[in-house]
N, C-alpha and C positions, 0 to 999 in steps of 0.2 A: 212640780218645781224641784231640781234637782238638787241636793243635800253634800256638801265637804265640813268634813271636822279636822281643823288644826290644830298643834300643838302652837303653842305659844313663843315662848325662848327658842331660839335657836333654825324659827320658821320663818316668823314673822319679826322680829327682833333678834338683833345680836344678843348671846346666852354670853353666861359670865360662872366661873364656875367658884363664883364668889357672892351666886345670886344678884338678880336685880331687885335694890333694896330701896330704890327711892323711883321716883316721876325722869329726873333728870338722867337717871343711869341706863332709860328705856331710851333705845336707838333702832329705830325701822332699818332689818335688812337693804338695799338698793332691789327696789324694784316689787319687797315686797305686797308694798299698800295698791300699787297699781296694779299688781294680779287680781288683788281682791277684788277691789273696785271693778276690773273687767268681768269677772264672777257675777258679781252681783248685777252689773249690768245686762250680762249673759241669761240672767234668770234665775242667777242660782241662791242659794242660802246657804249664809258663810256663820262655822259655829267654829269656839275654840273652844277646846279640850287641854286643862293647864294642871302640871303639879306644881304647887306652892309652898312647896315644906318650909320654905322661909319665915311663914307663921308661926311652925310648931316652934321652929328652933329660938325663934324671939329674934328675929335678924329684922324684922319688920313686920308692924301692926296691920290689921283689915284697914283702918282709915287708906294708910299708906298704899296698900296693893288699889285699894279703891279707885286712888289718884293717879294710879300707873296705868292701869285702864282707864280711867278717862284721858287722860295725856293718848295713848294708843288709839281709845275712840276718835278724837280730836283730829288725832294725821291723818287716820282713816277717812274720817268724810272732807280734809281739806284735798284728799285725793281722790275723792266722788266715789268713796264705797260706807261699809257698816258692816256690821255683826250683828246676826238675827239671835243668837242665843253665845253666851261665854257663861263656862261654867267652869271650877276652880277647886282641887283638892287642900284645904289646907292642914293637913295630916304629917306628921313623920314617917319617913321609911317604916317606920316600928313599928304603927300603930296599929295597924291591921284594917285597917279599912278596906271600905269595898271601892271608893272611889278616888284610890293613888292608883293613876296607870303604872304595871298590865292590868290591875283591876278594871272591869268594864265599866264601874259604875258614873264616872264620867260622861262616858256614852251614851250610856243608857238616860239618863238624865236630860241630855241633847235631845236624846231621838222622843222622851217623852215629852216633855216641853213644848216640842215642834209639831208633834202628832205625826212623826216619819217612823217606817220602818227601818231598821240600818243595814240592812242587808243589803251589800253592795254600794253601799257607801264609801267615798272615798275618805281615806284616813289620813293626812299627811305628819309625819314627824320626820327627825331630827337623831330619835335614842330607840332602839327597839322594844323600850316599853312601851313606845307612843303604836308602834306597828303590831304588838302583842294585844294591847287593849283593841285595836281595829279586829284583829282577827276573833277576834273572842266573841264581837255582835255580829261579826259575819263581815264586816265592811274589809275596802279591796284597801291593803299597806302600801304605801307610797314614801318611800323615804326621801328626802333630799339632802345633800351633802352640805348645806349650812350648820353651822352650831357644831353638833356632834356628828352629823352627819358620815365624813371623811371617818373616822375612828369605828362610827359602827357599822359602817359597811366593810372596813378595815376586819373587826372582831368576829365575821360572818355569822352563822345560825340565823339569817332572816328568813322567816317565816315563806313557805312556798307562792310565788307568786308576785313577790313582792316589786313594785316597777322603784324605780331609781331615777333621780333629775336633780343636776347639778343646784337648781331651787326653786321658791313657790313661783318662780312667774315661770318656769319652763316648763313643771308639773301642772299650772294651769294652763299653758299652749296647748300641752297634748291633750288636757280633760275636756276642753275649748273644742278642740280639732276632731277629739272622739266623736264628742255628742252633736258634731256637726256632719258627721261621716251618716 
């Protein structure tokens, strides 16, 4: 069964760059929930990969993030999909973690949790950290020009290889259309 790890803000949800700090601030991109939901009904296993530094900073509690995720799970299955694993840095820039993407340890947490290898993995973000951390377990970078998208394809140095789609439901046409090939 086939394996994609998301970024969060700015993939799957409008990003803010004032942080999403409540249930009601979280707004599904158009089109995002029904990529997924096509994923999962394709076979696949849909993980998200999030940085949360909104914890460290005190912009917003674990209850709080808790309730943003389930509001997200919520739309998700009212559009006939889910998430088999979401896993969540909540760290500062500063901290030195191993689990704020570029750090892999996101990833790596996904892939064990699931019992996948991530090698070849699709990676999808938004900021070339989300693509740095992809590359770093080996999985394939896929940026989409939602969120920050436009800006960091804008600022180049993406990683070699990396495929480009205006957003998650076009990045899943083609991973769709791949694995159908």
């Amino acid at each position: 069964m086939p394996l994609v790890i998301l970024d969060r803000d700015g993939v799957i949800n409008a990003d803010s760059d004032a942080f999403i700090k409540s249930p009601r601030e979280w707004r599904p991109i158009p089109g995002s929930l029904a990529a997924i939901a096509r994923l999962n009904r394709a076979g696949w296993r849909v993980a998200v990969a999030t940085n949360q530094s909104g914890l460290a900073r005190g912009l917003f509690d674990h209850p709080t993030l808790d309730a943003i995720h389930a509001t997200m799970r919520a739309a998700l299955a009212e559009a006939g999909g889910h998430l088999d694993a979401l896993r969540y840095c909540p760290h500062g820039p500063d901290d030195g973690c191993d689990c704020r993407k570029p750090r892999p340890g996101l990833l790596r947490a996904i892939g064990a949790a699931l019992d996948e290898p991530l090698t070849g993995v699709p990676v999808i973000g938004d900021s070339l950290r989300d693509l740095q951390a992809g590359v770093a377990v080996g999985g394939r970078p896929i940026l989409v020009l939602t969120g920050k998208g436009r800006r960091t394809l804008a600022a180049g140095g993406l990683p070699p290889g990396t495929a480009v789609y205006e957003d998650l439901a076009a990045a899943v046409d083609a991973l769709l259309a791949e694995a159908a090939a």
